[in-house]
N, C-alpha and C positions, 0 to 999 in steps of 0.2 A: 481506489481504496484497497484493492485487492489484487496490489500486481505479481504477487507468488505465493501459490496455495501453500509454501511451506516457508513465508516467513510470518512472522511474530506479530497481532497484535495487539493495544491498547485494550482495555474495557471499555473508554469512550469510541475507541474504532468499531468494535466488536458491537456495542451496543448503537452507534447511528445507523449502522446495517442492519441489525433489526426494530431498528424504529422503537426502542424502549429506552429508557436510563441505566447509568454503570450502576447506578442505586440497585436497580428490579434485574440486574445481572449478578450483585451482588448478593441479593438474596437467594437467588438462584441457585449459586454456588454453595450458599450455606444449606442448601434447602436437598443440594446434590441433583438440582432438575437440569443444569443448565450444557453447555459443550462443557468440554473437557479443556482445562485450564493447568495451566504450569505456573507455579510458585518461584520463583530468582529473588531469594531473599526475601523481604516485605512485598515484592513486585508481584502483579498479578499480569498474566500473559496470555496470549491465546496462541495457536494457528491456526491459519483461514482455512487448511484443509479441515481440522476439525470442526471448526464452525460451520463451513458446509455439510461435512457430515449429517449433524447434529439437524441443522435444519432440513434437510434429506430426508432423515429418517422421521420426521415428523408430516410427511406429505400425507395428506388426510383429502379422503375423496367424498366425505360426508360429512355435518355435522351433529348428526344422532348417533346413539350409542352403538358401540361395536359390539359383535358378537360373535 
């Protein structure tokens, strides 16, 4: 699913990699919470380097509040 960190994908790609729906990626995006996404037109687009990013920078070593 992920054979070039810098090609292009789907919302349904993007979204079975993290085990959620293009819907709750969707909101995401409206929400401004989600990777970093490219617009072509009506299209919605990803790339996998940013998606890894994105979930990168979400590595969490706790689940109580930070401080």
């Amino acid at each position: 699913m992920n054979p070039d960190n810098s090609s292009l994908a789907t919302p349904a790609e993007v979204a079975a990699l993290l085990r959620t729906t293009a819907a709750a990626l969707a909101q995401m995006r409206y929400r401004g919470e989600g990777p970093t996404f490219r617009k072509l037109g009506r299209r919605v687009l990803y790339r996998w380097d940013d998606v890894t990013a994105w979930v990168d920078a979400r590595a969490a070593t706790t689940t109580g509040p930070t401080t």
